[in-house]
Structures are given as C-alpha cells and as structure tokens.
C-alpha positions as CSV (number, residue, x, y, z in Angstrom):
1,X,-33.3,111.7,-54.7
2,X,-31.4,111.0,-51.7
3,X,-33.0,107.0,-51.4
4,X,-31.9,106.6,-54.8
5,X,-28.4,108.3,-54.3
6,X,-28.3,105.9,-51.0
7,X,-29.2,102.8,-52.8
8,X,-26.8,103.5,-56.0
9,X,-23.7,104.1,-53.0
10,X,-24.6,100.4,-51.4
11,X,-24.6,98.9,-54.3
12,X,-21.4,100.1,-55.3
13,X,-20.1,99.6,-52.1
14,X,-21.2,95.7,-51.7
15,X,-20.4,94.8,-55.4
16,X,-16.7,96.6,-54.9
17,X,-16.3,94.4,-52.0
18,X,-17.2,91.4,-52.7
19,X,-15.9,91.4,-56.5
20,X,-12.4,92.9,-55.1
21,X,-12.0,89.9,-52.9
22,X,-13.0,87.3,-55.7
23,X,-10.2,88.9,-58.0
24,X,-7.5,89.0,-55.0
25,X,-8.2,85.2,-54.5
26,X,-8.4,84.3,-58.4
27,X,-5.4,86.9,-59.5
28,X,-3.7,87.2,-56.6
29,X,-1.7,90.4,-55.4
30,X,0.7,91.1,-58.2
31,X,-2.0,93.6,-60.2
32,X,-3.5,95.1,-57.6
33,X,-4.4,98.4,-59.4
34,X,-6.0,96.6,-62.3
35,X,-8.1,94.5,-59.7
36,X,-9.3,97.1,-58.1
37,X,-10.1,99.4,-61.7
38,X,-12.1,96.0,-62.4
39,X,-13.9,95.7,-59.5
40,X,-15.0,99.5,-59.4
41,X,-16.4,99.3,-63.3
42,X,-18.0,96.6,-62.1
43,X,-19.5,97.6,-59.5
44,X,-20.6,101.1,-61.1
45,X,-22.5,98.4,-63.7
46,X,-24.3,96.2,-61.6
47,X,-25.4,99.6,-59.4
48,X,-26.2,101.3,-62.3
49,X,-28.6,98.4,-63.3
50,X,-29.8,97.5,-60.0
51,X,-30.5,100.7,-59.2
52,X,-31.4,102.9,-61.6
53,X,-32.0,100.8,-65.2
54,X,-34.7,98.5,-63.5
55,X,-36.9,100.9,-61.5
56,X,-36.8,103.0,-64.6
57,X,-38.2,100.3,-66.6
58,X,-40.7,98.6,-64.1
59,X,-41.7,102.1,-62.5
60,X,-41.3,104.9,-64.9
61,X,-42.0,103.3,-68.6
62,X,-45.6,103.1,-70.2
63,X,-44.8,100.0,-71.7
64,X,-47.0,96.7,-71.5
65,X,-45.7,94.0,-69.4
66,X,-43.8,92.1,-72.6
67,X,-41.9,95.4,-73.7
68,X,-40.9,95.7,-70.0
69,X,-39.3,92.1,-69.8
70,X,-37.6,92.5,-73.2
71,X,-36.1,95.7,-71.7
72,X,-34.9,94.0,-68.1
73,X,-33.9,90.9,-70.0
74,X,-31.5,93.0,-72.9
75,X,-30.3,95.2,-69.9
76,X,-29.7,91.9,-67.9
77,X,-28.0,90.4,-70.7
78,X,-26.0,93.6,-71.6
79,X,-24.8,94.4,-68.2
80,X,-24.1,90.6,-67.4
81,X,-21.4,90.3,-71.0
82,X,-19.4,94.0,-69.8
83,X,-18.8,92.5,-66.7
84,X,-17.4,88.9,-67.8
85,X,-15.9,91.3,-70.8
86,X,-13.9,93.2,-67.6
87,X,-12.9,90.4,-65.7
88,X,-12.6,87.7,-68.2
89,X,-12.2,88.1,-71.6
90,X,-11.5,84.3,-72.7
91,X,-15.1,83.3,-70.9
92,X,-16.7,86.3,-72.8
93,X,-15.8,84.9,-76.4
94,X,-16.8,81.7,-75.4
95,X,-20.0,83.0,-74.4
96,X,-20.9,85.5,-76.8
97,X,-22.6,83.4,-79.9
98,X,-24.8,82.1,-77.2
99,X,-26.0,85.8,-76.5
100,X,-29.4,85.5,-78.2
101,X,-30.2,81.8,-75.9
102,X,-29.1,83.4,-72.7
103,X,-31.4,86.7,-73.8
104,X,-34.6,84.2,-74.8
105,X,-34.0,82.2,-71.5
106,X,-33.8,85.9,-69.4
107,X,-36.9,86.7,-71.3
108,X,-38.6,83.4,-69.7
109,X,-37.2,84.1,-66.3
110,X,-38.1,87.9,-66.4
111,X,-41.6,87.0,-67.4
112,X,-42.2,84.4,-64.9
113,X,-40.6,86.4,-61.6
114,X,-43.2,89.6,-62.9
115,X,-46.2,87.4,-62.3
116,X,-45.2,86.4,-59.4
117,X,-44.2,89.6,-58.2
118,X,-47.5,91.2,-59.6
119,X,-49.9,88.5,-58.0
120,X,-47.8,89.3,-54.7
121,X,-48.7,92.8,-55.0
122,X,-51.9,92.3,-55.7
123,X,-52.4,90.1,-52.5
C-alpha cells in the first residue's frame, strides 16, 4: 500500500511541476490561482491513471488481452480530453468529433506495446 501511495505522490508531484511551469510560460502570471487549480486536477488525473487505473486493468482484471486494451485505450482517451478540457477548452471542441479515431488509433497502439511488452516478459 505504501509503493502505491509512493508512486500516486510522484506522479502528482512531477505532473504539478512540470504542467505548472508550461501554464506560467503560456498564461503568464496574472492568474496564478487558476494555473495552479489547473495544474493540480491535472496532475491528480494523469496519477490517478498512471498509477492506479492501469495496474488495475493489466494486473487485477480477468479480462482477455482485447478487453484489457479497450479498457487502457477508453481510460487513455478519457483522461487525455479532461485534461485539454482543464487547460484548453477551444483545443477540446476542436478535438472532440475526432474522439472515436483517436480511441481506434489508442486501440492500435495499446495492442501493439502489450505484445511487446508480453514477449519481453516472456524472455
């Protein structure tokens, strides 16, 4: 409990960081509250995902390898739109009809990497 309480605390920590300073350079210093309320939902995503939402589904789920992917790959997708919804909501309405491409092509991506990572296992 502790390694997952560890891991979920770096990746809020890096994400925080390094999404705080992205906002201060693209927004600048005049909304510094709202950067920083930005950053920290973002960051409590991406850990959330990273650490918690993909172990559960690769470690923890009986599901066959496509059910798994479909589940990483909606998550992915999921996770990915909140974000852009937080820190940019023109980019998200551009980007949302093409929701159901971007969850095909995660698909494709999420079943290739599992191979990979399977066969690397198994070696």
């Amino acid at each position: 409990m502790k390694k997952n309480q560890l891991a979920f605390a770096k990746a809020v920590m890096g994400s925080f960081g390094w999404l705080t300073g992205i906002l201060f350079l693209l927004r600048g210093t005049e909304a510094i509250m709202t950067n920083v309320i930005t950053a920290f939902a973002s960051a409590l995503i991406i850990a959330t995902v990273l650490t918690i939402g993909y172990p559960s589904i690769w470690n923890s789920l009986n599901l066959n390898r496509i059910g798994k992917v479909t589940l990483s790959s909606i998550l992915n997708i999921t996770a990915g739109l909140a974000i852009i919804r937080l820190l940019v909501p023109a980019m998200f309405t551009m980007i949302f009809p093409w929701t159901l491409a971007m969850v095909l092509l995660s698909m494709a991506i999420h079943s290739i990497t599992s191979i990979f990572h399977r066969s690397s296992i198994e070696q």
